[in-house]
N, C-alpha and C positions, 0 to 999 in steps of 0.2 A: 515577322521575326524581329524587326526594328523595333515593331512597337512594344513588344517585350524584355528587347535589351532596355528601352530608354525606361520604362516602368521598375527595372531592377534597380538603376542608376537613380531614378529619384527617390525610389527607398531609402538607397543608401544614405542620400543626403539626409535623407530625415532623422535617420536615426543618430544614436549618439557617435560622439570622438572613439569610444572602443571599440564599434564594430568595423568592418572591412568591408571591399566592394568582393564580388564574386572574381574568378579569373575574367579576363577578357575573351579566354579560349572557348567559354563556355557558349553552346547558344542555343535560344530558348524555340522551342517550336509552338508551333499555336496550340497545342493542348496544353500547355505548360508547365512539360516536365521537361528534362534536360539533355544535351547530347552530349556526352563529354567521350574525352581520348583514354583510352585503356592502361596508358601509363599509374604509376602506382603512386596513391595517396602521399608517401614518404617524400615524391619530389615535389610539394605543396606545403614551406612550413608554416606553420600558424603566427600571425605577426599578430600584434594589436598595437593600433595608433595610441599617441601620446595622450591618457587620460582626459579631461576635463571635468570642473567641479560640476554637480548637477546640480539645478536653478531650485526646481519645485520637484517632490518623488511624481514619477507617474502615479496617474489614480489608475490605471490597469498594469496587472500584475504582469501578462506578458509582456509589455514593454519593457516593465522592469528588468524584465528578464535577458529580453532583446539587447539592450542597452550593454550587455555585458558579454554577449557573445561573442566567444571567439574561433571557433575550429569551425565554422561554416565555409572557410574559405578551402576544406582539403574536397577533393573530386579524384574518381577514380570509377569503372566500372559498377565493383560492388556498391559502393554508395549508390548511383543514380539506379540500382537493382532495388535497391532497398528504399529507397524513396517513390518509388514507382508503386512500391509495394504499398506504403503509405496513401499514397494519392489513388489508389484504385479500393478505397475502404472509406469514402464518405460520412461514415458515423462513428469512427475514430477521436475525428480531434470533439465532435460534439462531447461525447461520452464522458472521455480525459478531462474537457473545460469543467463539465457537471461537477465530478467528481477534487476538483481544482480546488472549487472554493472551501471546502474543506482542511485539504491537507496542505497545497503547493504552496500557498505562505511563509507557513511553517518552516517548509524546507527550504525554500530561496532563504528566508534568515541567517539558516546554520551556515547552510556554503556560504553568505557573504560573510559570515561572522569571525568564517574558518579563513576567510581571503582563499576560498576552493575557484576553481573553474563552474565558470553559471551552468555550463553544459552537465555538471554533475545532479543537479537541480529537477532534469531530464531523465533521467536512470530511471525513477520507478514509473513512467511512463512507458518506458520500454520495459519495464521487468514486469510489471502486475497491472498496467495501462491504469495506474496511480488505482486500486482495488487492494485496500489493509485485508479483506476478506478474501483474496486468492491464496489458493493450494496447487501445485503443480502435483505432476504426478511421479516425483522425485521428492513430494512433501515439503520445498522449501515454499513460504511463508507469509505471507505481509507484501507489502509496498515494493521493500524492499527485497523480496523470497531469498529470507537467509534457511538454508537447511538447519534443521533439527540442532545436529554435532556441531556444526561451526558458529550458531547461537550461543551453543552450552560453552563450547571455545573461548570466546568473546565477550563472555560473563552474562548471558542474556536471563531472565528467569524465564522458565517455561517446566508450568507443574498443571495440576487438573483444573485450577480458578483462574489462571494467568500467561497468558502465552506472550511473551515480551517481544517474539519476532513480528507481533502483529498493532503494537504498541505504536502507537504515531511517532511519540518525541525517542522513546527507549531505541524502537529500529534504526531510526533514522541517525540517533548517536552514532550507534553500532558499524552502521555499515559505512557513515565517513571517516570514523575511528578507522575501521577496517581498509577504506578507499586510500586512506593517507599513510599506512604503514605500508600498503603495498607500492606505494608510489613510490615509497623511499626505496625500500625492496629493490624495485625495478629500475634503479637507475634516473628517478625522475623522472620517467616516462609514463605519461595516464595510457596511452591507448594498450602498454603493458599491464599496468595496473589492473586497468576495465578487462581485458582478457582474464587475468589473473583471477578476477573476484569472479568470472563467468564460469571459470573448468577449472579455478585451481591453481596456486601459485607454484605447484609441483610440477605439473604440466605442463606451464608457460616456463619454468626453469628449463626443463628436460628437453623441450623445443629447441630452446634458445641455445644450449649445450650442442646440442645437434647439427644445427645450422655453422655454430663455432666452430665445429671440428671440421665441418664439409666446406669452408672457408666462404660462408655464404651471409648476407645479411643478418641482423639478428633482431631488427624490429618487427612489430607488430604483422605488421604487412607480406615480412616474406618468411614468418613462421608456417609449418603445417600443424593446424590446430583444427579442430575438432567441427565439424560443420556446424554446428551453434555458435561455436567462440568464433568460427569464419565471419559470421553474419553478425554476429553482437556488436561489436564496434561502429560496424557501419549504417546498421542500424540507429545509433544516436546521433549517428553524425548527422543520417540525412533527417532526422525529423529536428534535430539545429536546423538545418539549413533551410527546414519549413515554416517552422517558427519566427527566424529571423527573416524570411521574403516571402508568407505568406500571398500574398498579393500578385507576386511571380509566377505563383503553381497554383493561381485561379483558386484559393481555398480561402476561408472565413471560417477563425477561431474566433470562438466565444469568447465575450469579455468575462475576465474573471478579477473583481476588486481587490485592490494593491490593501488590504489593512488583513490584521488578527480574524480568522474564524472562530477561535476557542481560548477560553482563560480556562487558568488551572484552580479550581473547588476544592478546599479540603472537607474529605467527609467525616472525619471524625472519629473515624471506624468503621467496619464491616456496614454495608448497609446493602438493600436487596435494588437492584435496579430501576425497578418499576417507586418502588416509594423516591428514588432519586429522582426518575424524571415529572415525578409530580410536585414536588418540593423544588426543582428547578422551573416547574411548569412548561416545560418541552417535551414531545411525544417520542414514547420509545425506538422509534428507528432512528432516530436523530440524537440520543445517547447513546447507539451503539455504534452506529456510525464514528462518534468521536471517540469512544472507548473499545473502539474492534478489540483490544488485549483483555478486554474482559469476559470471561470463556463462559460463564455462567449465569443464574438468575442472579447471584448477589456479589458485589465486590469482592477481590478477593482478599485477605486477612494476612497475608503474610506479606504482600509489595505496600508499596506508599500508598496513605490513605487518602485519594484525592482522585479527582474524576475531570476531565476536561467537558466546558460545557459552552454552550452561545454565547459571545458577550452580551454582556446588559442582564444575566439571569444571578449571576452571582452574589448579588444583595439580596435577593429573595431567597434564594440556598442558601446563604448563611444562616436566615433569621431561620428555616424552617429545619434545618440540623441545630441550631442552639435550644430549640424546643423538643427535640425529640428525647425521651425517656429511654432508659435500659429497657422498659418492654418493649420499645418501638425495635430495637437494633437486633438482629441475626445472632441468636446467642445458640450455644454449642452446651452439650452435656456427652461426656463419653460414657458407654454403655459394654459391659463386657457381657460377651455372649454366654448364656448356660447351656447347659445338656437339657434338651427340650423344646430350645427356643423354636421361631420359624418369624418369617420376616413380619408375619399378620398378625401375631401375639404382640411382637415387640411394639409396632406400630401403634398399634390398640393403647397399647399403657402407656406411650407418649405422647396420643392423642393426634398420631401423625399418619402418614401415609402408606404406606407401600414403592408407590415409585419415589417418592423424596428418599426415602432412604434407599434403596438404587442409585440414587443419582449423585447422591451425597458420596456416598461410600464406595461408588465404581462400581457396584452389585450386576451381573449378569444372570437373569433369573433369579431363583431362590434358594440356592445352595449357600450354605453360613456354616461356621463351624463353631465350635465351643470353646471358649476362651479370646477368641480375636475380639478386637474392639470394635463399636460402631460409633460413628458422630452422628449426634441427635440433635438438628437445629430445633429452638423453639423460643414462641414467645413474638412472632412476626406474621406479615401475610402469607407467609410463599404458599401456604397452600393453594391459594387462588394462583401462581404461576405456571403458566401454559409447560413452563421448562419438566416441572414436573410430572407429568400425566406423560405416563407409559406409551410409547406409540402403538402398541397392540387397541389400548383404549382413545383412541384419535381418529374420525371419521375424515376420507380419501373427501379431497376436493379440487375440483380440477379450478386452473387460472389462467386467464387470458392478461400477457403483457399489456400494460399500457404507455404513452408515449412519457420518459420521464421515469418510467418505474425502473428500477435497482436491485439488487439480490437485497439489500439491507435492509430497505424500503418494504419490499415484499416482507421479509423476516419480520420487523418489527411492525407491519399491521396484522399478522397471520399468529405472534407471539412464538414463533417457531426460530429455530437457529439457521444460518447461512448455510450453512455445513451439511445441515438436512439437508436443505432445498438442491443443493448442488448433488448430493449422493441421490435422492429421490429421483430427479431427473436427469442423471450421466449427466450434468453440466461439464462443459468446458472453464474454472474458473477464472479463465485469464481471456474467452470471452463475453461481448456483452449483450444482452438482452435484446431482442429484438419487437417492437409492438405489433401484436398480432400472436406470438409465440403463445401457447401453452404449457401450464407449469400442471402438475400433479401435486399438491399438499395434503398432509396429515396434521388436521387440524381436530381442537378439543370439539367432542360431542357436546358442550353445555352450554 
C-alpha cells in the first residue's frame, strides 16, 4: 500500500506546476484502484498550483495533456465506480491511443486556444471512445455524438453528402461553442455544463429548480438526474484521473505524438474520393478516416471545398488538382422525368448506371414519376465506385478481425461504408472491435 502512495507522490513531482497531488485520504491497494470515503465530490474543490512557463512542448501528447489537469483531485464513490469500470476494460485506453493520433491533437489545440479546461479535451473519449464514425441509438453522431436537431440548432450542415456532426474540425467547433454557452448558462459551473450537454439544459434547469424549492443543494452532485447524466460526469473525471496517474492504476497508455496529424487541402471543387486519395497518394481508409463528414463517393458540393489529409502529401495534391480538367471533376446534368421513362431507359442514354442514379437521387427501388427531376453525374470514374453497386448485386463475405483493424480500416479496404458494416453486423458503434471477431460483408462481385 506504501509502495503505491510513494509511486503516486513521485508522479506528482514529475509532472507539471498545474497539476495537484491526489487527497491524502486516498489509499491505494495492490491492484491499483482506489478506496476512497463516500462523501460527495462537492466537498473536494478543484485548485490548480501557480502556473509555470513550460521549457520545451512534450513530444507526447498525453503529457501535454497531463500537464494541464486539473479536476483529478475530486473523489467520491461514483467516481472510484467509474474508474473501476475503466480499469476492468484493458483494450480501452489501447483502442482511444490508436484512434488519438488522428484526431486528439486537433482537439487539445481548440481547448488550449479557447483557455477551456484540458479535461474538456477528454469528452469524446467518453462520448464516442474518440470513433468520428459512431451512431448511438438515439442517432447522435461523431466524436462528439451531437443529436440530429441540436446540430441543425447550432448551425451544423447535415444533408445527403455531408454530415457536419461527424466532421473533425465543424464538431468539435460546435460542441465547445456549445460547452462554453452552457457554462455561462450554468452559473460557471462545467460539471453543470457537462450534465447539461448530456440530458439537456432543460432538465438540468428543472432539477436545479427542484432542489431550490426543497431547500437542497443545487450542484451537480446532489441533483436527481437521469442515470446516464448520473454516471457522465464521473465518468470523465475518473478516466482524468487515469490519465494524469497512469502508473498508479498499473495501466500503460500508448504514446501518441504531440504534432498535427492533418493539413487542410483545397480541392477545388466536387471531386470523387477515390481520385483524392490517389492524387494525395494515401489509401482510402485513411481519407476517410480524416473526412468521416464526408457521407459519399464524392465530396460534397455544397460545404467548403477542401479535404483534410497527411502532412507532407499536400504539395503533391496540389500539383495533382491543378492538372485535372472539367472532365476529370464530378459534373452534374439535371434530367426531368417523362411519361414513359423507367430508371434503365434513363440510365442507358446517359451512359450510366442504375444504382448511381439510386444513389445519387435517394431512389428506393424503381418507382419515378413524371416531371420530378434527376441528378445525372457524368464525365468521372464513379462507375468503378464500390459506393455504387446496389447491395442485392454484392456477394456475402465473411471477415475475421485482425489485431489493429478498425470499422474504417475494414470499410475502406472492403470499399463499403462504416454504416453498412455496423447495420450488417448489429455492431455496437461505440464498441470496439475485437481480434478474432467475425464481420459478415457485402462486397462487389467483380
Amino acid at each position: 500500500m506504501l509502495k503505491h502512495f510513494f509511486t503516486v507522490f513521485s508522479l506528482a513531482l514529475c509532472l507539471s506546476a498545474c497539476q495537484t497531488m491526489p487527497p491524502t485520504d486516498v489509499t491505494f491497494s495492490g491492484g491499483g484502484s482506489a478506496v476512497e470515503p463516500e462523501s460527495s465530490a462537492a466537498s473536494f474543490p478543484v485548485e490548480a498550483a501557480p502556473a509555470k512557463p513550460r521549457r520545451e512542448p512534450p513530444r507526447n501528447l498525453w503529457e501535454r495533456i497531463r500537464q494541464q489537469l486539473t479536476w483529478q483531485t475530486m473523489h467520491n464513490a461514483q467516481i472510484a465506480e467509474a474508474r473501476k469500470s475503466y480499469l476492468r476494460q484493458p483494450n480501452y485506453l489501447p483502442v482511444v491511443a490508436e484512434r488519438a493520433h488522428l484526431y486528439l491533437y486537433y482537439i487539445v489545440d481548440e481547448v488550449e486556444r479557447r483557455d477551456l479546461p484540458m479535461e474538456l479535451a477528454l469528452l469524446p473519449l467518453v462520448e464516442s471512445t474518440l470513433n468520428p464514425f459512431a451512431t448511438s441509438s438515439e442517432q447522435a453522431a461523431g466524436l462528439w455524438q451531437i443529436m440530429p436537431a441540436t446540430g441543425r440548432y447550432l448551425g451544423l450542415e447535415q444533408d445527403w453528402w455531408y454530415d457536419g456532426r461527424r466532421d473533425i474540425r465543424d464538431s468539435t467547433r460546435i460542441a465547445l461553442d456549445y460547452l462554453e454557452s452552457l457554462y455561462a448558462e450554468f452559473d460557471n459551473d462545467w460539471m453543470l455544463a457537462l450534465a447539461a450537454y448530456n440530458s439537456g439544459k432543460g432538465r438540468v434547469g428543472r432539477a436545479r429548480r427542484a432542489n431550490e424549492a426543497a431547500g437542497k443543494p443545487t450542484d451537480y452532485w446532489s441533483l436527481k438526474l437521469p442515470r446516464e447524466t448520473r454516471h457522465y460526469v464521473p465518468r470523465l473525471i475518473a478516466l482524468t484521473q487515469i490519465v494524469a496517474f497512469p502508473e498508479a492504476f498499473d495501466v500503460e497508455i500508448p504514446g501518441v505524438p504531440n504534432k498535427p496529424a492533418f493539413v487542410v487541402a483545397s480541392t477545388g471543387g466536387q471531386i470523387e474520393l477515390a481520385r483524392a486519395a490517389s492524387l494525395a497518394q494515401v489509401e482510402m481508409h485513411v481519407l476517410r478516416a480524416l473526412n468521416p463528414g464526408q457521407l459519399r463517393w464524392a465530396t460534397s458540393p455544397d460545404v467548403a471545398q477542401e479535404l483534410l489529409l497527411p502532412p507532407g502529401t499536400e504539395t503533391g495534391f496540389a500539383e495533382g488538382i491543378a492538372g485535372l480538367t472539367e472532365a476529370d471533376r464530378v459534373r452534374w446534368e439535371h434530367y426531368r422525368i417523362r411519361s414513359g421513362d423507367n430508371l434503365i431507359r434513363i440510365a442507358k442514354k446517359f451512359d450510366t448506371e442504375v444504382g448511381l442514379l439510386r444513389e445519387v437521387n435517394n431512389i428506393r427501388g424503381s418507382m419515378i414519376r413524371a416531371g420530378d427531376n434527376l441528378m445525372i453525374p457524368y464525365g468521372s470514374d464513379w462507375a468503378s465506385s464500390m459506393a455504387m453497386v446496389p447491395r442485392a448485386e454484392r456477394q456475402q463475405q465473411g471477415y475475421r478481425v485482425r489485431r489493429g483493424d478498425s470499422l474504417y480500416r475494414i470499410a475502406g479496404k472492403f470499399n463499403v461504408s462504416v454504416n453498412d458494416i455496423i447495420a450488417w453486423n448489429s455492431l455496437d458503434p461505440g464498441d470496439y472491435l475485437q481480434p478474432g471477431q467475425r464481420l459478415t460483408l457485402y462486397v462487389s462481385g467483380s
